[in-house]
Predicted model as a PDB file, atoms N, CA, C, CB and O in Angstrom, pLDDT in the B-factor column:
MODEL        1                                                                  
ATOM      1  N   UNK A   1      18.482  18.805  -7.838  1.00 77.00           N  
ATOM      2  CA  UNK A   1      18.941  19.750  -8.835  1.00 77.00           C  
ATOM      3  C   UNK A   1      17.750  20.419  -9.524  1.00 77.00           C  
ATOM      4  CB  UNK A   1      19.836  19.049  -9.864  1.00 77.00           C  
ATOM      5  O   UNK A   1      17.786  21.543 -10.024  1.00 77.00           O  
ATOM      6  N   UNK A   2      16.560  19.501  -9.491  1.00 79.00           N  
ATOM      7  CA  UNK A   2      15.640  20.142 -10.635  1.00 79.00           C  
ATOM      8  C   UNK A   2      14.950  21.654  -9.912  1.00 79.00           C  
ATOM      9  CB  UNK A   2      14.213  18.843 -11.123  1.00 79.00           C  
ATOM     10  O   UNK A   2      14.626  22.691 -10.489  1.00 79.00           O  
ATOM     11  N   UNK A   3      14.875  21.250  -8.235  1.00 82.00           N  
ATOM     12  CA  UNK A   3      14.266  22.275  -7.679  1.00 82.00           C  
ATOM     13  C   UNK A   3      14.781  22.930  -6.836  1.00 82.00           C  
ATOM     14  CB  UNK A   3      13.349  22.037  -7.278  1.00 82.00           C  
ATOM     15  O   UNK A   3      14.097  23.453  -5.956  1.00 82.00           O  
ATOM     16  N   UNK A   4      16.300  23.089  -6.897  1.00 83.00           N  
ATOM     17  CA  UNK A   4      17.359  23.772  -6.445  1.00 83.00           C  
ATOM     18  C   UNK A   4      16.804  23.412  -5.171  1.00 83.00           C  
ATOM     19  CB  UNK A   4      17.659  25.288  -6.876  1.00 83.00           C  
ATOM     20  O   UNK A   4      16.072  24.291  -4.716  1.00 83.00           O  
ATOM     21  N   UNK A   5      16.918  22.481  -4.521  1.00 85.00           N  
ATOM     22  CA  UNK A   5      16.972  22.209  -3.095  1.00 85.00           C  
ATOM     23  C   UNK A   5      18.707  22.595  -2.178  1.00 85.00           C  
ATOM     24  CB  UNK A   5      16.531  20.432  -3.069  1.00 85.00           C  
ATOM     25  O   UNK A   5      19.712  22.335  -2.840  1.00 85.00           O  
ATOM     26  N   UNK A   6      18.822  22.924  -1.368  1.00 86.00           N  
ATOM     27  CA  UNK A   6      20.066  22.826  -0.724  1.00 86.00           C  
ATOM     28  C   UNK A   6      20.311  21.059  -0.793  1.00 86.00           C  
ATOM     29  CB  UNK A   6      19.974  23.584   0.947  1.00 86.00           C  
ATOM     30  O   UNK A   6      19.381  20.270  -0.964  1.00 86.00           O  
ATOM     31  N   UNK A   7      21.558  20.711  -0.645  1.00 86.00           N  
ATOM     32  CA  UNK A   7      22.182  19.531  -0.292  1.00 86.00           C  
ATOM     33  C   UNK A   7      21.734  18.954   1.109  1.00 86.00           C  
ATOM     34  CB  UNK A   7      23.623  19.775  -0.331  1.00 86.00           C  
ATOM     35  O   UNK A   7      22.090  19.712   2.012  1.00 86.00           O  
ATOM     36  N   UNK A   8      21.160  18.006   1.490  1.00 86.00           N  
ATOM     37  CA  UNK A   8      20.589  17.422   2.520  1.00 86.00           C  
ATOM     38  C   UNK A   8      19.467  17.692   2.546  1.00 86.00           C  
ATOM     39  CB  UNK A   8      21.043  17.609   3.563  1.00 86.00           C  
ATOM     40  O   UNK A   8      19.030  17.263   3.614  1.00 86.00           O  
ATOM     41  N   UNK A   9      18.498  18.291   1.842  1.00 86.00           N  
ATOM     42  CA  UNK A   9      17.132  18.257   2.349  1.00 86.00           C  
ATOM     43  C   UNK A   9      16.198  17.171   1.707  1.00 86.00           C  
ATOM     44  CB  UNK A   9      16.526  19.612   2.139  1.00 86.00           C  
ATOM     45  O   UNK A   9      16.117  16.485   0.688  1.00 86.00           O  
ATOM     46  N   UNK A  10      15.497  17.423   2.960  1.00 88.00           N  
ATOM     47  CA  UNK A  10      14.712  15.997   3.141  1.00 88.00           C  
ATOM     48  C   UNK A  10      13.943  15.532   2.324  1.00 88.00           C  
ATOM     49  CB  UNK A  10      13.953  15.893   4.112  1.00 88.00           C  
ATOM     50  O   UNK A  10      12.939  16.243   2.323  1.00 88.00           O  
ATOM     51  N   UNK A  11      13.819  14.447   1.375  1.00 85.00           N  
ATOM     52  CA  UNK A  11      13.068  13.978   0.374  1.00 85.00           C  
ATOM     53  C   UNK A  11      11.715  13.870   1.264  1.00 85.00           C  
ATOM     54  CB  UNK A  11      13.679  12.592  -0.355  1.00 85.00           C  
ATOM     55  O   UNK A  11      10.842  14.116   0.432  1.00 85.00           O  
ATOM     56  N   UNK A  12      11.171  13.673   2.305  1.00 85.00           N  
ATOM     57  CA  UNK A  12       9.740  13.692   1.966  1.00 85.00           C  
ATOM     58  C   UNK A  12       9.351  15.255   2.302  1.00 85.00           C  
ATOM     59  CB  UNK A  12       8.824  12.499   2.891  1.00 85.00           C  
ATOM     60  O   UNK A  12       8.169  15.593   2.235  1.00 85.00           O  
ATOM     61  N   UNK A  13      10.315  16.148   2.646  1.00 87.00           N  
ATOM     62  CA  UNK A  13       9.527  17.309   2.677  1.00 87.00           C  
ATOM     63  C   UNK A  13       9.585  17.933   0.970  1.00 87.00           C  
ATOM     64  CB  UNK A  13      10.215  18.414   3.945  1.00 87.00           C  
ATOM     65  O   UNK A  13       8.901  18.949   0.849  1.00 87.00           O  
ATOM     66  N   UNK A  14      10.304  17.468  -0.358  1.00 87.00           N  
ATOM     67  CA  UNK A  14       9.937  17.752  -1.312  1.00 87.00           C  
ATOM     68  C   UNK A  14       8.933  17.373  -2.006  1.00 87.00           C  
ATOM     69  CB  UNK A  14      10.598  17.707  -1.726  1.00 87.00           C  
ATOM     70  O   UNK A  14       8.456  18.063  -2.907  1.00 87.00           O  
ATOM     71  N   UNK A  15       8.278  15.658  -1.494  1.00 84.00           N  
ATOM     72  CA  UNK A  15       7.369  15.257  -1.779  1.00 84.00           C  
ATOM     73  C   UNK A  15       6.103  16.304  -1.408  1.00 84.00           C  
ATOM     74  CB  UNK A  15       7.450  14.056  -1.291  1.00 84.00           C  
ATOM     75  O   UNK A  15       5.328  16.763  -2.247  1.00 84.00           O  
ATOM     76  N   UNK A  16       6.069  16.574   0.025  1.00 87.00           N  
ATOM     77  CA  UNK A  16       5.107  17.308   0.443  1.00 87.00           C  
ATOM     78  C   UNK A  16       4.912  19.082  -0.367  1.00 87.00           C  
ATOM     79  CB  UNK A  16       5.444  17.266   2.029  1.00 87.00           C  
ATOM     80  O   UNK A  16       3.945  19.807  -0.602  1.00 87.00           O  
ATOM     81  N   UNK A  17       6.024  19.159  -0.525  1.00 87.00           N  
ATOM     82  CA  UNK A  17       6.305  20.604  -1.124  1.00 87.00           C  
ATOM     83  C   UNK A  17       5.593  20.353  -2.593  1.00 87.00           C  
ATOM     84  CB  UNK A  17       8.173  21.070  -1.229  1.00 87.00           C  
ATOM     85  O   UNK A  17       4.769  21.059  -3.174  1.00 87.00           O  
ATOM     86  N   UNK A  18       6.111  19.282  -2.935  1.00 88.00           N  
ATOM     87  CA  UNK A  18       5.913  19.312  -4.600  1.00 88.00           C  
ATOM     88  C   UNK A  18       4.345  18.600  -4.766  1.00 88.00           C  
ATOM     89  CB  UNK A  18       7.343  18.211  -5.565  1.00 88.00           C  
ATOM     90  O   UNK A  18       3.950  18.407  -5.916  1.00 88.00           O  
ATOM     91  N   UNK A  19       3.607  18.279  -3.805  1.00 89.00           N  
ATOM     92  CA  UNK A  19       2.637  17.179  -4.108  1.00 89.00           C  
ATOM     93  C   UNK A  19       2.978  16.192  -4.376  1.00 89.00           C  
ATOM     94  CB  UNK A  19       1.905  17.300  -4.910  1.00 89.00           C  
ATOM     95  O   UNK A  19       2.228  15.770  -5.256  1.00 89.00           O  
ATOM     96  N   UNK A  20       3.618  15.592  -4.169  1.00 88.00           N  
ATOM     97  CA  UNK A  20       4.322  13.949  -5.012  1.00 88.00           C  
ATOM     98  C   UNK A  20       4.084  12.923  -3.917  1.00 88.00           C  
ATOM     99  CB  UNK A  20       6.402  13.903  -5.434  1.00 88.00           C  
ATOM    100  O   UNK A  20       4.102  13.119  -2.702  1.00 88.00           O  
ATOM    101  N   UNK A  21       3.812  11.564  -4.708  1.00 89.00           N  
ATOM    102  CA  UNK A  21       3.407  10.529  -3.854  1.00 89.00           C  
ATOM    103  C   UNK A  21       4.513   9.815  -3.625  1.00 89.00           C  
ATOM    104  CB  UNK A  21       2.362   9.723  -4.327  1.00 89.00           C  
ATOM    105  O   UNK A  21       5.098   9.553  -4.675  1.00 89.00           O  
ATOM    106  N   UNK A  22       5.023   9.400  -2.672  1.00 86.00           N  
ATOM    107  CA  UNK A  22       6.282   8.089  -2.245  1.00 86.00           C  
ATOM    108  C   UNK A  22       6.253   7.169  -3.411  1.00 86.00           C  
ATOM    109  CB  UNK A  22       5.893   6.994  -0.675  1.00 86.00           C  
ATOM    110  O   UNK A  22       5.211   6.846  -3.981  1.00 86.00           O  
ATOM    111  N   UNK A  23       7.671   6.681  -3.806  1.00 88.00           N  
ATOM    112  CA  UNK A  23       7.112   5.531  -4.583  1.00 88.00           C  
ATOM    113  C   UNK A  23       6.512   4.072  -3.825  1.00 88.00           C  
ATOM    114  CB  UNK A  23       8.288   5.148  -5.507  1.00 88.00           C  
ATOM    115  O   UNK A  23       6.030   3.091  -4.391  1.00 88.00           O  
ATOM    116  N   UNK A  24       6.795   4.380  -1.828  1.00 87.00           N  
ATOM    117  CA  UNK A  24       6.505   3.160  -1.864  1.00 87.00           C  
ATOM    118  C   UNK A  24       4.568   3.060  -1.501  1.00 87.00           C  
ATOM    119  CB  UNK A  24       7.647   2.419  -0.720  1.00 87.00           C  
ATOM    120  O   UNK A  24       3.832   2.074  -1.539  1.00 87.00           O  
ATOM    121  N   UNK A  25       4.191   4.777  -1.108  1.00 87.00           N  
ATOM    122  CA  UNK A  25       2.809   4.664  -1.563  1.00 87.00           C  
ATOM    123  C   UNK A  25       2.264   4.547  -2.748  1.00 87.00           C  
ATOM    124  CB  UNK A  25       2.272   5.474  -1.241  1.00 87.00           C  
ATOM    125  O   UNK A  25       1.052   4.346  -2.823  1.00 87.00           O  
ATOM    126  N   UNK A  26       2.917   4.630  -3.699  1.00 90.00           N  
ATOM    127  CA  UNK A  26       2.573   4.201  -5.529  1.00 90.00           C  
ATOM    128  C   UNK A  26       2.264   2.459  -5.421  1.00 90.00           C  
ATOM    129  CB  UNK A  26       4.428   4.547  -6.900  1.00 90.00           C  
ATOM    130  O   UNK A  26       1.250   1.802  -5.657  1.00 90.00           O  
ATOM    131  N   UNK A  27       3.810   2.028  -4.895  1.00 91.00           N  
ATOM    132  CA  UNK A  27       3.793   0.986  -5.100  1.00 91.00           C  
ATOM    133  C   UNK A  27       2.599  -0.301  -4.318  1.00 91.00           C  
ATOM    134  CB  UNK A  27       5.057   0.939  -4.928  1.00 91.00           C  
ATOM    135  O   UNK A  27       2.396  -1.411  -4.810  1.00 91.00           O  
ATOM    136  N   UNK A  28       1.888   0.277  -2.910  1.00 90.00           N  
ATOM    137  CA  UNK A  28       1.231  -0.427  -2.374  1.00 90.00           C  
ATOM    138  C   UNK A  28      -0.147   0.146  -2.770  1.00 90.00           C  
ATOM    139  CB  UNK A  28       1.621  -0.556  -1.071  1.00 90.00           C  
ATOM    140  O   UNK A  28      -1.062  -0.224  -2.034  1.00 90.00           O  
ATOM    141  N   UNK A  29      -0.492   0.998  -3.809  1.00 89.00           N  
ATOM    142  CA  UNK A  29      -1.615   1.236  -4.244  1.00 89.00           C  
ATOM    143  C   UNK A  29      -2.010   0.376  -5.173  1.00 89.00           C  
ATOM    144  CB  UNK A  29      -1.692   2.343  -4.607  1.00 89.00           C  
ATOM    145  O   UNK A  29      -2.915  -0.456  -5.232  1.00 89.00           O  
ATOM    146  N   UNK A  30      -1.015   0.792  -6.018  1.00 92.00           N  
ATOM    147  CA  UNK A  30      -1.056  -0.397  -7.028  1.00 92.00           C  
ATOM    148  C   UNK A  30      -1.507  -1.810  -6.674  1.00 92.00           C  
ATOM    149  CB  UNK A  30       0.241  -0.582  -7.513  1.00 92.00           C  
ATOM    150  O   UNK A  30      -2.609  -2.285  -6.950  1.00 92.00           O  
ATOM    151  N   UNK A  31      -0.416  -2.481  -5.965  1.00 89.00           N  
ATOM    152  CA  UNK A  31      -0.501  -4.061  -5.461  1.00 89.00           C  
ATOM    153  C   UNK A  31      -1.733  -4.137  -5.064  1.00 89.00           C  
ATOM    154  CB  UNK A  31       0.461  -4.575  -4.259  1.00 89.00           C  
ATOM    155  O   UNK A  31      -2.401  -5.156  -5.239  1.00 89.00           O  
ATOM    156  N   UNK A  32      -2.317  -2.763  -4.312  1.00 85.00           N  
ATOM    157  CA  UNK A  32      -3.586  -3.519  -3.303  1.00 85.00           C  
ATOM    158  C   UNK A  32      -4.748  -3.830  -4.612  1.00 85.00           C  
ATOM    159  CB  UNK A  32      -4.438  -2.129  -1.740  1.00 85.00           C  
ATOM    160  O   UNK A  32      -5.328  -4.907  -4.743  1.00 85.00           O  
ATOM    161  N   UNK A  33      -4.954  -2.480  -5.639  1.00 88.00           N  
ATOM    162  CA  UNK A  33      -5.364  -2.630  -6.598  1.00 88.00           C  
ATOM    163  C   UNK A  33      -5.469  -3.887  -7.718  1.00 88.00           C  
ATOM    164  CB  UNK A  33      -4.934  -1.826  -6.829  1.00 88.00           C  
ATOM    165  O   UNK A  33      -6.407  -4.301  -8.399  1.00 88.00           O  
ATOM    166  N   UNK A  34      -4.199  -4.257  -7.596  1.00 87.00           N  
ATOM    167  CA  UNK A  34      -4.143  -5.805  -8.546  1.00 87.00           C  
ATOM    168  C   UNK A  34      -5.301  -6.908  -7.409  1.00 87.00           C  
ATOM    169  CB  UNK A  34      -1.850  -6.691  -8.621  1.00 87.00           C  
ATOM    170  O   UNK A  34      -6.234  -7.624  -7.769  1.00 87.00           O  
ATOM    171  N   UNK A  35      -4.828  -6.689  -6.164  1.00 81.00           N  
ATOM    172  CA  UNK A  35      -4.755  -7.963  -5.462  1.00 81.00           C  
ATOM    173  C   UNK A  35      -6.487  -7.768  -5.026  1.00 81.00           C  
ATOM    174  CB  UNK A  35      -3.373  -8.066  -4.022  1.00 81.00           C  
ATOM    175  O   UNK A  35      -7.110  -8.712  -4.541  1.00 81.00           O  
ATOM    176  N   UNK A  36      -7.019  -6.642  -5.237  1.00 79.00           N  
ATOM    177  CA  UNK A  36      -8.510  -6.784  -5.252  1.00 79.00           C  
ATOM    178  C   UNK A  36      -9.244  -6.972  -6.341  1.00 79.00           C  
ATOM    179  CB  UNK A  36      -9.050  -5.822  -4.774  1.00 79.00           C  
ATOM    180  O   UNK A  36     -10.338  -7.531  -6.402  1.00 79.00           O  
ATOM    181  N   UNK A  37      -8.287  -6.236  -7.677  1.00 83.00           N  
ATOM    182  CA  UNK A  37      -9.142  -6.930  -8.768  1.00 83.00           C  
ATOM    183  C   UNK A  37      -9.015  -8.824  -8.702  1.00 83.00           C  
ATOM    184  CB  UNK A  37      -8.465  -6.252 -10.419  1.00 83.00           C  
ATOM    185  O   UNK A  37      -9.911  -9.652  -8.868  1.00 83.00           O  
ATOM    186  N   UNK A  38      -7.938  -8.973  -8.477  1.00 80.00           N  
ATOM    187  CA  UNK A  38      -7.846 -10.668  -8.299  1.00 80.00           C  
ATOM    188  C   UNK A  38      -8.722 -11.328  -7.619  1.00 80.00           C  
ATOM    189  CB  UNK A  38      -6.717 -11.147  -7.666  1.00 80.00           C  
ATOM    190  O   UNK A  38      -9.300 -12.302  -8.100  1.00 80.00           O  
ATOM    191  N   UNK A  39      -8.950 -10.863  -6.341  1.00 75.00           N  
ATOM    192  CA  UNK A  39     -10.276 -11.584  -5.433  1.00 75.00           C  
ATOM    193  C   UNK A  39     -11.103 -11.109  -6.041  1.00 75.00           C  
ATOM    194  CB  UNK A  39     -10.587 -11.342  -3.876  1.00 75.00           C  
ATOM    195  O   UNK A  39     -11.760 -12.109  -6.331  1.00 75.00           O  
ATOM    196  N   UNK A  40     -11.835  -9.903  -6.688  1.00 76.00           N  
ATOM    197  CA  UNK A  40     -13.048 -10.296  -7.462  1.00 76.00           C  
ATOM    198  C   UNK A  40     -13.401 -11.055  -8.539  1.00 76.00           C  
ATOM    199  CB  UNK A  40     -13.450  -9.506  -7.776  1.00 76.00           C  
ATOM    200  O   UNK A  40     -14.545 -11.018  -8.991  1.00 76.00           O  
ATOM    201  N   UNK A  41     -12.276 -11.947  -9.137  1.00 79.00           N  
ATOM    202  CA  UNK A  41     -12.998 -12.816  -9.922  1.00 79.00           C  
ATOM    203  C   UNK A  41     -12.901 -14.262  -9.603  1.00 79.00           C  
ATOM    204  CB  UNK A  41     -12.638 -12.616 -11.197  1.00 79.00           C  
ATOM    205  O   UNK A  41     -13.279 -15.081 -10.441  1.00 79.00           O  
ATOM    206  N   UNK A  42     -12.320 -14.723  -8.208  1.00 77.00           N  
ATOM    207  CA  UNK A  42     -12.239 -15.474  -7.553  1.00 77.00           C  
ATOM    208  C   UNK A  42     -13.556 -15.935  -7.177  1.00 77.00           C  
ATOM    209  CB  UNK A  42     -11.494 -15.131  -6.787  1.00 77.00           C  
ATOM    210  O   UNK A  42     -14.106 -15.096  -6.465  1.00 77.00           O  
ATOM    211  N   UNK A  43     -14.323 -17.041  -7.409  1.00 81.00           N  
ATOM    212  CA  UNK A  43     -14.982 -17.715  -6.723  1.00 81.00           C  
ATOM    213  C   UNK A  43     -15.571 -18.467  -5.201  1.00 81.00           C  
ATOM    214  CB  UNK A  43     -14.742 -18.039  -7.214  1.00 81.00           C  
ATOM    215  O   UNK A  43     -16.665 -18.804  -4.749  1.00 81.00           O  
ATOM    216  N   UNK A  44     -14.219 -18.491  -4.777  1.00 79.00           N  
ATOM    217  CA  UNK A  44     -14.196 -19.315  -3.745  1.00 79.00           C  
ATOM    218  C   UNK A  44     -14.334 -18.003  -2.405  1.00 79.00           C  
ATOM    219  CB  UNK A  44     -12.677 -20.391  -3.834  1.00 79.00           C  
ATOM    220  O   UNK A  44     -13.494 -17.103  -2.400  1.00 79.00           O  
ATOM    221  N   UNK A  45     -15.458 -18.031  -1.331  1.00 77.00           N  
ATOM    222  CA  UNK A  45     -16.064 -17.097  -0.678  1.00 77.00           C  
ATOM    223  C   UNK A  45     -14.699 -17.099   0.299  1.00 77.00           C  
ATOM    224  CB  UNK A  45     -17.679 -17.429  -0.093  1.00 77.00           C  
ATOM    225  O   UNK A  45     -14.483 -16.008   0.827  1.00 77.00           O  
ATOM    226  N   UNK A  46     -13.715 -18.211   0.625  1.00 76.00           N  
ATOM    227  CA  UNK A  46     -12.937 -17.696   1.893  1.00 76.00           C  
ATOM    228  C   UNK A  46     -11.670 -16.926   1.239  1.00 76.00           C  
ATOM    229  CB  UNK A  46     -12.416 -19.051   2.999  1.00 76.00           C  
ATOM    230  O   UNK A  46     -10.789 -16.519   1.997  1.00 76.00           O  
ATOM    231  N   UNK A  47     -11.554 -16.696  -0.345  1.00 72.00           N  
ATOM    232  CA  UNK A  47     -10.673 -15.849  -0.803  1.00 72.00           C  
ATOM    233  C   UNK A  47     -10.997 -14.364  -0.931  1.00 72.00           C  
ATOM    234  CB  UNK A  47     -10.331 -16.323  -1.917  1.00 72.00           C  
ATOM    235  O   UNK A  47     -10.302 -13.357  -1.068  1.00 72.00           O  
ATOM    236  N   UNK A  48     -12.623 -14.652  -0.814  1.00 69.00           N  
ATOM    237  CA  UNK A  48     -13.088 -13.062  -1.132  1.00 69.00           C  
ATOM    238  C   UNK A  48     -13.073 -12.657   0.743  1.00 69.00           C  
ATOM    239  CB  UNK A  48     -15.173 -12.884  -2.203  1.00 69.00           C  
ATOM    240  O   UNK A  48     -12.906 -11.448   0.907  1.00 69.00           O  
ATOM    241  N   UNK A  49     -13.127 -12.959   1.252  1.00 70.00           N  
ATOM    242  CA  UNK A  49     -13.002 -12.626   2.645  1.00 70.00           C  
ATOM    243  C   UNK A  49     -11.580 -11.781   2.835  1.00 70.00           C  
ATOM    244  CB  UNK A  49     -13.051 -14.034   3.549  1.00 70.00           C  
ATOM    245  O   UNK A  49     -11.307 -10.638   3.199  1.00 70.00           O  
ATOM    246  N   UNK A  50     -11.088 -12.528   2.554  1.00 67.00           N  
ATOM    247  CA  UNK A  50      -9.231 -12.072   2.786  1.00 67.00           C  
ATOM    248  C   UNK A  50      -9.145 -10.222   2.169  1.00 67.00           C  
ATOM    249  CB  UNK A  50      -7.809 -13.492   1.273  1.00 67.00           C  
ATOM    250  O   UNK A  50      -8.328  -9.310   2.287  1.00 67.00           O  
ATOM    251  N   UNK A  51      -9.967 -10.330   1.760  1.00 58.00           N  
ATOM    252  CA  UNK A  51      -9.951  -8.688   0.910  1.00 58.00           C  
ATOM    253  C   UNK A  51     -10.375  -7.510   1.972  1.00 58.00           C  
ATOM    254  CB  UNK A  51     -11.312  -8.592  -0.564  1.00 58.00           C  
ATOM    255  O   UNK A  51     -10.159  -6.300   1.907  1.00 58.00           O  
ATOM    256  N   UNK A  52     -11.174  -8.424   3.152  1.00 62.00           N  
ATOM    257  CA  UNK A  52     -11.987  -7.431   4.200  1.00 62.00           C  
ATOM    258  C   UNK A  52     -10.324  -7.251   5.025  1.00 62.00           C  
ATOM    259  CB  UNK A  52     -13.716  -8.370   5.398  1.00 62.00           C  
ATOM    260  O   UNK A  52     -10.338  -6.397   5.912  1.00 62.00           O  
ATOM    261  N   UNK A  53      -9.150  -7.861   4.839  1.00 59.00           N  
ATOM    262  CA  UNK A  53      -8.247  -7.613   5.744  1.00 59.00           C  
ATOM    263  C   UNK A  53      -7.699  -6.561   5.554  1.00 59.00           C  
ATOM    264  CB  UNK A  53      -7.448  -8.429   5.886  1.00 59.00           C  
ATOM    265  O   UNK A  53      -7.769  -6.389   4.337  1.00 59.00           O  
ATOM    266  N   UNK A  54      -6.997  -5.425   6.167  1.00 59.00           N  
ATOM    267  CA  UNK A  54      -6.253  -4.456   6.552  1.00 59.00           C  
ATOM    268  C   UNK A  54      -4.740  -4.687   6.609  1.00 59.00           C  
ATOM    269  CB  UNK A  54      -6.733  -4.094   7.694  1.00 59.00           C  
ATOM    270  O   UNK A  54      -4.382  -5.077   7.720  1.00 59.00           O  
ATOM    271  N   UNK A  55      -3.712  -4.545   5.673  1.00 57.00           N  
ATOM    272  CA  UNK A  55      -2.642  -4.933   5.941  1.00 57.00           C  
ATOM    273  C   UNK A  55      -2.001  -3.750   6.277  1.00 57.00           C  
ATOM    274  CB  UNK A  55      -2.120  -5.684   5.031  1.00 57.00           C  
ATOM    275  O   UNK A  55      -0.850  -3.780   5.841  1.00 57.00           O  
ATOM    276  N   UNK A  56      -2.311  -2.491   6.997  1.00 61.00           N  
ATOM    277  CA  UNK A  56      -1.628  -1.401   7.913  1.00 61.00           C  
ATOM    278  C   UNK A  56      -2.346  -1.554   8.823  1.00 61.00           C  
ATOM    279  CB  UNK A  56      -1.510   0.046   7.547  1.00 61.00           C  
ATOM    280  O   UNK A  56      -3.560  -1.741   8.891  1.00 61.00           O  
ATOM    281  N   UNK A  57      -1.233  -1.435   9.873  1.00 59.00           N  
ATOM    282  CA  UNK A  57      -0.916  -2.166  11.261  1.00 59.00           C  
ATOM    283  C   UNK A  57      -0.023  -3.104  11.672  1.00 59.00           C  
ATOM    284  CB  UNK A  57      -1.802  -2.722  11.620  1.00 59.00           C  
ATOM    285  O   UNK A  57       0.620  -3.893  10.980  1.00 59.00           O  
ATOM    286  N   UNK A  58      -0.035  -2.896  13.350  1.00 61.00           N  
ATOM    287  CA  UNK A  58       0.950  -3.714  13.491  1.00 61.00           C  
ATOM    288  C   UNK A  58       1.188  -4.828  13.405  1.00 61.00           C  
ATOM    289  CB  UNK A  58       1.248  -3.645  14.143  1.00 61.00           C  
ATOM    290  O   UNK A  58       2.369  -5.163  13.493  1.00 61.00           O  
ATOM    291  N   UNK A  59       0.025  -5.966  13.173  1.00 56.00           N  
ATOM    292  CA  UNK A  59       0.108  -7.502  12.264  1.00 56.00           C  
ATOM    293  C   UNK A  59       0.785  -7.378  10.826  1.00 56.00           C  
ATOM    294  CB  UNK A  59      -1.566  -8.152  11.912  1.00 56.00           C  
ATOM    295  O   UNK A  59       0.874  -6.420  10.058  1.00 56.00           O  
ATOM    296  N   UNK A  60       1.162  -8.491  10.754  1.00 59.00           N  
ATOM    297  CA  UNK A  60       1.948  -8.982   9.550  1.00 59.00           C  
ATOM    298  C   UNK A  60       0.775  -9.670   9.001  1.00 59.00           C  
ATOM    299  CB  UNK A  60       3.354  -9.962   9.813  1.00 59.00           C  
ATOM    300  O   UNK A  60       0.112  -9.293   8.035  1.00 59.00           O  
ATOM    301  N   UNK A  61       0.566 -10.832   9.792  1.00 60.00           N  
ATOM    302  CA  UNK A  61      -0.353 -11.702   9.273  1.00 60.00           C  
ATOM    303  C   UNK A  61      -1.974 -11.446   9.620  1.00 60.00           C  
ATOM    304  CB  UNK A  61       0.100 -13.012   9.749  1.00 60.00           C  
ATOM    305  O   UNK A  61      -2.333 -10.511  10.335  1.00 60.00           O  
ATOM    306  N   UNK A  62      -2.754 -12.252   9.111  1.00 57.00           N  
ATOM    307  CA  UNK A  62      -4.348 -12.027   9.626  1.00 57.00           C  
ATOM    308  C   UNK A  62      -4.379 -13.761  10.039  1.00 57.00           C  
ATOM    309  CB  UNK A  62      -5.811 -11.336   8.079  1.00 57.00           C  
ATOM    310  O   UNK A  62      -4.546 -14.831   9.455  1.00 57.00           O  
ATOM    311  N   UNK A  63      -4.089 -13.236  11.499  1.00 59.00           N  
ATOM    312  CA  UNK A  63      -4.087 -14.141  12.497  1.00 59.00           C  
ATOM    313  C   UNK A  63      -5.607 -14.524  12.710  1.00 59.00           C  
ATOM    314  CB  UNK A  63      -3.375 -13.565  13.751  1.00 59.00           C  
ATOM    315  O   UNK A  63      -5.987 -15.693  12.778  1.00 59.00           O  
ATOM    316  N   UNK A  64      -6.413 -13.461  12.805  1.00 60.00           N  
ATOM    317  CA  UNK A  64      -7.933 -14.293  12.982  1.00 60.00           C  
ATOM    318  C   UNK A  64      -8.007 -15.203  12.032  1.00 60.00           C  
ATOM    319  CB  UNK A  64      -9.312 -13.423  12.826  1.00 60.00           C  
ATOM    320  O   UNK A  64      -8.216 -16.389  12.290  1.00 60.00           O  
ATOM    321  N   UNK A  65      -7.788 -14.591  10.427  1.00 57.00           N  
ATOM    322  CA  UNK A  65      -8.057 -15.227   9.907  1.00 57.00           C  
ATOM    323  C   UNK A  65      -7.586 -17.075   9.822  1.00 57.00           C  
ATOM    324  CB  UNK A  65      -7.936 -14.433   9.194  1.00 57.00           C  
ATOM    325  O   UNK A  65      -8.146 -18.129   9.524  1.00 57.00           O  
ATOM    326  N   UNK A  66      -6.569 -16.736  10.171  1.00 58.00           N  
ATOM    327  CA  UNK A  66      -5.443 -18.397  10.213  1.00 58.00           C  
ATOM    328  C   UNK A  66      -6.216 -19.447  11.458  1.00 58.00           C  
ATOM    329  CB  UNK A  66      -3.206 -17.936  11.002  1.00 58.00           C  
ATOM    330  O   UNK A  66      -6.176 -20.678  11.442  1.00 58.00           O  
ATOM    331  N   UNK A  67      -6.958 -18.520  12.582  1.00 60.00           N  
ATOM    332  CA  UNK A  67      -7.215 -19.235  13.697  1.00 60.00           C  
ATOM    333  C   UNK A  67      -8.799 -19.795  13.314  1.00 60.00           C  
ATOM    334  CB  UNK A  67      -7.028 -18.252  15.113  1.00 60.00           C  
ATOM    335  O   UNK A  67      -9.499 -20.542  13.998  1.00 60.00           O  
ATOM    336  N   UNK A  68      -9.064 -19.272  12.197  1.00 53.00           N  
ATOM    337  CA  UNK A  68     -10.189 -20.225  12.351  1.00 53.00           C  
ATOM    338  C   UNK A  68     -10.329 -21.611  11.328  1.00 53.00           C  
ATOM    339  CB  UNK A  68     -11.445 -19.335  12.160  1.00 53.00           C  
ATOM    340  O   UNK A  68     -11.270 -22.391  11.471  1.00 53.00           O  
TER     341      UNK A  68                                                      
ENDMDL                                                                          
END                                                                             
């Protein structure tokens, strides 16, 4: 309604139209943000490691990491 869109059009092409971020890219900015300030005041060197991981992609888990 706010930007007189027709009925059915596609929310991420208003995102793109409008500049607007997904909330669920808000939301994993954020988290990653908490979850690195957290490992930096962590002590323990195999928690600060976990921060070098990449959680986009097709792993869930950081399997190297578990295998060693």
């Amino acid at each position: 309604m706010i930007t007189n869109s027709p009925r059915g059009f596609r929310i991420a092409q208003l995102h793109e139209d409008l500049g607007l971020e997904s909330i669920q890219s808000i939301i994993i900015r954020r988290i990653t943000h908490l979850y690195d300030r957290y490992l930096q005041e962590q002590p323990n060197p195999l928690l600060n490691a976990l921060g070098n991981y990449n959680i986009i992609g097709p792993h869930r888990r950081p399997k190297a990491l578990l295998a060693n």
